[in-house]
N, C-alpha and C positions, 0 to 999 in steps of 0.2 A: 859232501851234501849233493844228492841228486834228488829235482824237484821237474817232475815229468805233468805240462799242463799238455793239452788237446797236441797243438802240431808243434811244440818246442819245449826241445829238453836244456834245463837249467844247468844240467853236471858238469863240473871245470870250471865254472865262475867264481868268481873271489867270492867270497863274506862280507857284506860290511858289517858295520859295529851299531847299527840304526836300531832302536825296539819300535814295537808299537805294542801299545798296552792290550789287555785282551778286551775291552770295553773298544777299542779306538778296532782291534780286526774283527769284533762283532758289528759296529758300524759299518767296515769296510765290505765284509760278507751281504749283511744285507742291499747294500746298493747295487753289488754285482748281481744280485739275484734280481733286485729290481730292474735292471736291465737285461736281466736275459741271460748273460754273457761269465760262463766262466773262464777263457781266454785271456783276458787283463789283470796286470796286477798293478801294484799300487807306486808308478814312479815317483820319488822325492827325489830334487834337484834344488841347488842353490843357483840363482841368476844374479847380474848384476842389472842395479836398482832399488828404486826405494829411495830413504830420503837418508838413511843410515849408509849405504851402500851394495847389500847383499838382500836377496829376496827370496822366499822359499817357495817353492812350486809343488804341489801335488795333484798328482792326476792318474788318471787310468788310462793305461799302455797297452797297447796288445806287441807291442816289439821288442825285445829285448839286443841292444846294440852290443854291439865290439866296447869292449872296457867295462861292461856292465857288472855290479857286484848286486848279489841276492842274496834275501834269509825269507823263511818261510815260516809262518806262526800260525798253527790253528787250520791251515788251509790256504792264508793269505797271504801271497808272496809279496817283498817289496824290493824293487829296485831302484838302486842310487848308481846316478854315471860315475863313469873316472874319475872326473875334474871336482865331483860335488863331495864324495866319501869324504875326506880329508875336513872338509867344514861342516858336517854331520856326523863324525864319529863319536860313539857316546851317546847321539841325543836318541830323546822318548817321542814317539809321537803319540798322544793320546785325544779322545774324545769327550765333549763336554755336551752334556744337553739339560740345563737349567734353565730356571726363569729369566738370570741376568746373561746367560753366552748358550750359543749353540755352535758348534763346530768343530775342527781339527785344531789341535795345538800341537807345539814341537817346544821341547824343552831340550836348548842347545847347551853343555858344557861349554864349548870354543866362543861362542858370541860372547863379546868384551862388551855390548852395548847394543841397546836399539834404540828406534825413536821411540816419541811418545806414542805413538798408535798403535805401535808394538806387530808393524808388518814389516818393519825389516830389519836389521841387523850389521854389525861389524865386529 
């Protein structure tokens, strides 16, 4: 897979096993555009935190690090670190925008459990 943005080329990085749904990378498209910037992609990371013990992190990167693995959908690349793939592999990230939830979701295979508020996981 080679995935060539502005000044950094993606070819030689691992795969991970992350999707995002095509609703969740038309969400992601439009806010790059709202910002101007197609330089960034879309990193997901797990942290420790939360009231379960692990926590998911998404944001917009313009860096792609040592260890980093990429897949590209539509335009929209997503990068997961080293240390996160392993507690990510499998899962869907998708978009919701209803009357009852607006926002990112992640629908993780490997989580045994979350809290109740359902922002973190183990």
């Amino acid at each position: 897979m080679s995935v060539t943005t502005e000044n950094v080329t993606t070819e030689g990085l691992p795969v991970h096993g992350v999707n995002l749904t095509d609703v969740a990378a038309q969400k992601v498209s439009a806010l790059l555009e709202q910002e101007g910037r197609t330089d960034l992609r879309l990193r997901v990371a797990v942290q420790p935190g939360g009231c379960s013990g692990l926590i998911y992190q998404l944001y917009f990167d313009e860096r792609v690090l040592d260890g980093d693995a990429v897949k590209g959908f539509d335009g929209v690349e997503v990068i997961v670190d080293k240390m996160s793939v392993p507690y990510l592999e499998g899962s869907t990230i998708d978009f919701e925008d209803t009357i009852q939830k607006q926002g990112f979701s992640i629908d993780n295979p490997n989580a045994q459990g979350s809290c109740a508020c359902g922002d973190s996981f183990h």
